[in-house]
C-alpha positions as MATLAB code, in Angstrom:
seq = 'XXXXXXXXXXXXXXXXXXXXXXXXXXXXXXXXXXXXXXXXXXXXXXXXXXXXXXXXXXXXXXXXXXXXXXXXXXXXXXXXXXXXXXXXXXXXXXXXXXXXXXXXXXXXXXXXXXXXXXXXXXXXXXXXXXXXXXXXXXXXXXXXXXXXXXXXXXXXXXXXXXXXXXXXXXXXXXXXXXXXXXXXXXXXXXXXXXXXXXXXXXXXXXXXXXXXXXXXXXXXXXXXXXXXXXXXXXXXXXXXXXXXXXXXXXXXXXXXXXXXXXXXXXXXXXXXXXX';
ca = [
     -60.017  -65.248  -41.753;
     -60.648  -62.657  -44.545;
     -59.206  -59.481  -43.452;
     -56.096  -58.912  -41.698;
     -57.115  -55.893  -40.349;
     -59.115  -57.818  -37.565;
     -55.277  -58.716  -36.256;
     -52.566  -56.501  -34.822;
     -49.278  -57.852  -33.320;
     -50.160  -55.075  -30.565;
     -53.201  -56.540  -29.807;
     -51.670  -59.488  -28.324;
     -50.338  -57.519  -25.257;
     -52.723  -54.519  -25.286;
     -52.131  -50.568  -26.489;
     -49.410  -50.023  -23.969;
     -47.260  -52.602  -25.346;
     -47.422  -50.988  -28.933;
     -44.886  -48.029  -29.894;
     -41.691  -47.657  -31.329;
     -39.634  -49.564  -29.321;
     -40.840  -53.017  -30.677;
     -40.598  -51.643  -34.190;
     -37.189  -51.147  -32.913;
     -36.484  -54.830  -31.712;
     -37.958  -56.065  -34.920;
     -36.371  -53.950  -37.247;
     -32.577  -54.511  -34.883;
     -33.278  -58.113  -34.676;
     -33.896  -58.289  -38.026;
     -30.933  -56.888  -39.509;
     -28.409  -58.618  -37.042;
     -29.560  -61.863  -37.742;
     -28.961  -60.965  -41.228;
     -26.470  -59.513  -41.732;
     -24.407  -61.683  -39.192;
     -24.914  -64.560  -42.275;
     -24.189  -61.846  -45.083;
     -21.379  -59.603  -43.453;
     -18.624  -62.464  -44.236;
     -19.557  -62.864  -48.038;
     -19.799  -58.985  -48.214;
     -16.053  -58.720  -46.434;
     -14.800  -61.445  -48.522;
     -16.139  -59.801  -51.408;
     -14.652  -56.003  -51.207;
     -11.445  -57.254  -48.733;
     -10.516  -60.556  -50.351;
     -10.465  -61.737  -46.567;
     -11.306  -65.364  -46.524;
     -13.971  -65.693  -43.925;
     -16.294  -68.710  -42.583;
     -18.783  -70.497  -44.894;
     -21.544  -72.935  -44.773;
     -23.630  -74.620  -47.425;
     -26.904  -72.489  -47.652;
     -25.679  -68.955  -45.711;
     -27.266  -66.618  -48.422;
     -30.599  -68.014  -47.716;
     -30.294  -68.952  -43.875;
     -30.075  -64.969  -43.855;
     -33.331  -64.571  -45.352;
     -35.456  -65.652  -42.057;
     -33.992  -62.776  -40.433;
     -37.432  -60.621  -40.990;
     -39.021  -64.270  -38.797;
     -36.799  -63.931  -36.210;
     -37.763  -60.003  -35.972;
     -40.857  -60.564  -35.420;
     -40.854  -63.450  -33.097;
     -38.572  -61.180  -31.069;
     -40.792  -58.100  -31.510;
     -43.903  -60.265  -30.480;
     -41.943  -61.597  -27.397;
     -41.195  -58.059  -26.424;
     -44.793  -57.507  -26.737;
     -46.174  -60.174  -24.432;
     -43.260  -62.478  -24.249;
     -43.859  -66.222  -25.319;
     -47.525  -66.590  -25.532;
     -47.348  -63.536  -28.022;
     -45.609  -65.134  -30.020;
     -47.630  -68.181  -30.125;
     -50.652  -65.848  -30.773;
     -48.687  -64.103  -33.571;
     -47.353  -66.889  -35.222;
     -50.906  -69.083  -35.279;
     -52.481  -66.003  -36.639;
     -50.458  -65.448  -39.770;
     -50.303  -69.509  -40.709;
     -53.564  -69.637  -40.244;
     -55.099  -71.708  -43.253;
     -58.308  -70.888  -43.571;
     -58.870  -68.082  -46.031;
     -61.597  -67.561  -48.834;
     -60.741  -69.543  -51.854;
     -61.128  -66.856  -54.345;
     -57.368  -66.146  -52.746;
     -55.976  -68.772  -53.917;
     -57.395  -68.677  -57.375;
     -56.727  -65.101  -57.736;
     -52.893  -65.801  -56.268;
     -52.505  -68.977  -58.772;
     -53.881  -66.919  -61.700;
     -51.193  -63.936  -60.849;
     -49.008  -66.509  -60.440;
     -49.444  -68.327  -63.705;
     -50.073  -64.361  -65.775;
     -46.053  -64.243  -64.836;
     -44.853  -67.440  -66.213;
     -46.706  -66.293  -69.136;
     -45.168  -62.767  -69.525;
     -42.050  -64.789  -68.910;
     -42.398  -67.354  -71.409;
     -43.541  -64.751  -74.149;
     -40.706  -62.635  -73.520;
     -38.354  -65.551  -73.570;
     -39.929  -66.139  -76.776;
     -39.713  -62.634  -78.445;
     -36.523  -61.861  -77.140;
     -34.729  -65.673  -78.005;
     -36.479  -66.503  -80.767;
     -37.371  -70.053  -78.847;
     -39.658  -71.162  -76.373;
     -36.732  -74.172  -75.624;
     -34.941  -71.139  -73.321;
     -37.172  -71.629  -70.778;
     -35.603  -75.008  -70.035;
     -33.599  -72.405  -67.721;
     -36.456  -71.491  -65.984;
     -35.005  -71.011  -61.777;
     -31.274  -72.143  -62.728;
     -29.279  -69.818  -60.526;
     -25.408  -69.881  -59.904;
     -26.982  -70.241  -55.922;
     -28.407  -73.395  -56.305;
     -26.079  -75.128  -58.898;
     -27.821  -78.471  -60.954;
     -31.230  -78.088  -59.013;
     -34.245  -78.645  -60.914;
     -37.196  -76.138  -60.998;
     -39.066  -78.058  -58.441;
     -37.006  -78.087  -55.902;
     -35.344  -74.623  -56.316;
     -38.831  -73.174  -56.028;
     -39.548  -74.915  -52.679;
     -36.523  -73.628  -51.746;
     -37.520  -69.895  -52.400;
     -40.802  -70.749  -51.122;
     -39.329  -72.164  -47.892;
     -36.398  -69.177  -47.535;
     -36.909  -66.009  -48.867;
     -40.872  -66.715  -49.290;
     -41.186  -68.168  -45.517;
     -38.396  -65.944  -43.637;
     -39.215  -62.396  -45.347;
     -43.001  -62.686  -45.675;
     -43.367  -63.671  -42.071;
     -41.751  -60.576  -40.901;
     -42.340  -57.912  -43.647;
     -46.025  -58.732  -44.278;
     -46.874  -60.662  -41.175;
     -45.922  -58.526  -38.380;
     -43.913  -55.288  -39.761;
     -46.836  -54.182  -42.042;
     -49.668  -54.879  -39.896;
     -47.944  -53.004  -36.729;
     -47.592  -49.959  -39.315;
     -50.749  -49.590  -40.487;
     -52.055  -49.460  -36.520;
     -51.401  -45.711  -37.272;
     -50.504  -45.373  -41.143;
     -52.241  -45.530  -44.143;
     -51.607  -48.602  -46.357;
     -49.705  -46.544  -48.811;
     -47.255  -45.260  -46.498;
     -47.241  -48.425  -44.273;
     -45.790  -49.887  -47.929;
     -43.306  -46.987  -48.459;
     -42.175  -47.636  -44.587;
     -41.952  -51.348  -45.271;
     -40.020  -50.525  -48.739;
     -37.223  -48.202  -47.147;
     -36.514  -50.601  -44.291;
     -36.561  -53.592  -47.012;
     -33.963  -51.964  -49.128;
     -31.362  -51.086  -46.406;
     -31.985  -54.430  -45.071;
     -30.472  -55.696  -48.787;
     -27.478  -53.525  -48.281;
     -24.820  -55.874  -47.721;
     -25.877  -58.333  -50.626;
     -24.319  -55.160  -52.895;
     -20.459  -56.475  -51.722;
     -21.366  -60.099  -53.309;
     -24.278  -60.437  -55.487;
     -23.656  -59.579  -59.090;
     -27.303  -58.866  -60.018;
     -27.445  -56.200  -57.159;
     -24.337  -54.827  -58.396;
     -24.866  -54.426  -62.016;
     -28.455  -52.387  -61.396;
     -26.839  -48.951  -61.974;
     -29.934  -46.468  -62.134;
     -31.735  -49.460  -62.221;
     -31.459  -49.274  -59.002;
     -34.645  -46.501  -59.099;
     -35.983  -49.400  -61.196;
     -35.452  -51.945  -58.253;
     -36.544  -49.465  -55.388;
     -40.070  -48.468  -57.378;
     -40.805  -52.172  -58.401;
     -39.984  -53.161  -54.646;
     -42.594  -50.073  -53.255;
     -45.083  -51.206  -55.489;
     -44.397  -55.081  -54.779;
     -45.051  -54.005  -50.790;
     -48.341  -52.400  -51.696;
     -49.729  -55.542  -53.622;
     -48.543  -58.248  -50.970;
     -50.029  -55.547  -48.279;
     -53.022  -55.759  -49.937;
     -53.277  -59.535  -50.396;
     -52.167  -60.172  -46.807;
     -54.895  -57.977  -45.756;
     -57.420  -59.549  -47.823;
     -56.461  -63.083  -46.388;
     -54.767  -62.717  -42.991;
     -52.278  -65.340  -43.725;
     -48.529  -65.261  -45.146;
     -49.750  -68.673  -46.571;
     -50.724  -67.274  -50.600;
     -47.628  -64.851  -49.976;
     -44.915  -67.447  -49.535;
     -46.349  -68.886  -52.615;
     -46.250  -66.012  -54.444;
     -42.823  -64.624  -53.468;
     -41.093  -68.029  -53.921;
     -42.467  -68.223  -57.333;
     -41.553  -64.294  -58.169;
     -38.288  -65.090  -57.150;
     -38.185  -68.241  -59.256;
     -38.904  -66.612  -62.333;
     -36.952  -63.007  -61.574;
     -33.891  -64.930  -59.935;
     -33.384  -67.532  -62.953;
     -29.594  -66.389  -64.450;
     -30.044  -68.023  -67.659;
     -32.883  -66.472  -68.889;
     -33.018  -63.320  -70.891;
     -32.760  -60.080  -68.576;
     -35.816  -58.917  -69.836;
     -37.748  -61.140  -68.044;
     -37.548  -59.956  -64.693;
     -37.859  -56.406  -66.108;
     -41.041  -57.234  -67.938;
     -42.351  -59.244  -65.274;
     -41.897  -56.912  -62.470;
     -43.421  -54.146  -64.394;
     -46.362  -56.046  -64.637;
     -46.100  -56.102  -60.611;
     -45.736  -52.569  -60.677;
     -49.061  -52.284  -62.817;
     -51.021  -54.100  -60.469;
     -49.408  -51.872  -57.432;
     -50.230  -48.437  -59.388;
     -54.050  -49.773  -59.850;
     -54.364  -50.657  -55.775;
     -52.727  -47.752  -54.842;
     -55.262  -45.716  -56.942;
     -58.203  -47.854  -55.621;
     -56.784  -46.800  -52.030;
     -56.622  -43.150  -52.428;
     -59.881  -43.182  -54.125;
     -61.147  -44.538  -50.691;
];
């Protein structure tokens, strides 16, 4: 499959199924499934109310867009939808140019990181912190990227790019099917503001955050498109999230790094409107 245009959640169930209403189930099922994992860190946070815990709740929370749209879908056409849906956007077979283009964006971002790490440190050694998050405490690189890969990469892909996006652009243009996807995406991070400390010391940065995330949207948009499977997206967003999530590392790298996703966002956005 080369082009994720030939599939549209509402094509599982026909054009009566399609609307608002399962944009409404996705987007309600999305954020309670969420934010039922976040809501006690946020309380504890700002109320100093001890509430329940479990080993792994920030990132259990992060299949929440998965469970949207496998809701969504069965609202659609009820289990065999969902089937449909979910052996469409795990589908494996997509041109290989993908996945050289994906592993070369992939590997231009360790390299903005490591040269920043380099200009800013002094030392190429800093990148020995490469992934070491506060989150997953001792964990080599490896295994915290399969973890991204596997949680935020697996759980947010699946429902942002594989079935929110795709249902959008049945009657938006990829641009604003992004800036949809982006408004939606940054409410859904709301509670994460009461507990994580990176959220909370954005500031403006914040405009920073919500134009890097707008521009992120249109890129993965554009490579889900081009492939038809979250398979090259996980990858890429549990590898982003390595490199941008790593604590120890100078906070210019993220910056630098999601400029450069920005970049690439500006130049298909251009391309699209030129269209």
């Amino acid at each position: 499959m080369s082009d994720a245009s030939k599939y549209s959640p509402g094509k599982t169930c026909g054009p009566a199924c399609a609307g608002h209403q399962a944009l409404l189930v996705y987007i309600l099922t999305t954020f309670l499934f969420s934010w039922s994992f976040w809501a006690p860190l946020a309380i504890e946070a700002l109320f100093k109310f001890k509430t329940w815990h479990f080993p792994g709740q920030f990132f259990f929370a992060s299949f929440g867009p998965l469970a949207g749209g496998i809701a969504a879908s069965y609202y659609r056409g009820g289990s065999s939808a969902v089937t449909a849906w979910l052996s469409s956007i795990f589908c494996f077979r997509f041109d290989r140019e993908l996945v050289y283009l994906t592993g070369a964006m992939l590997a231009a971002y360790l390299a903005v990181a490591a040269i920043t790490t380099w200009v800013v440190t002094g030392e190429i050694s800093s990148l020995r912190h490469l992934g070491q998050t506060q989150k997953l405490p001792g964990m080599p690189p490896v295994a915290v990227l399969c973890i991204w890969m596997l949680t935020f990469g697996l759980g947010e892909e699946s429902g942002w790019r594989g079935w929110f996006y795709p249902t959008l652009l049945q009657r938006n243009s990829p641009i604003r099917a992004a800036g949809i996807v982006t408004a939606i995406w940054m409410l859904w991070h709301l509670p994460a503001f009461a507990f994580n400390e990176n959220y909370q010391e954005m500031g403006w940065g914040i405009i920073g955050w919500a134009i890097s995330l707008f521009f992120g949207a249109i890129l993965l948009g554009w490579l889900f498109q081009k492939s038809g499977s979250i398979i090259p997206l996980i990858i890429w967003h549990g590898t982003f999230d390595l490199i941008t999530a790593s604590e120890y590392l100078p906070a210019e790298v993220p910056m630098i790094v999601s400029a450069v996703v920005v970049l690439q966002g500006i130049y298909l956005a251009t391309k699209t409107v030129k269209k």
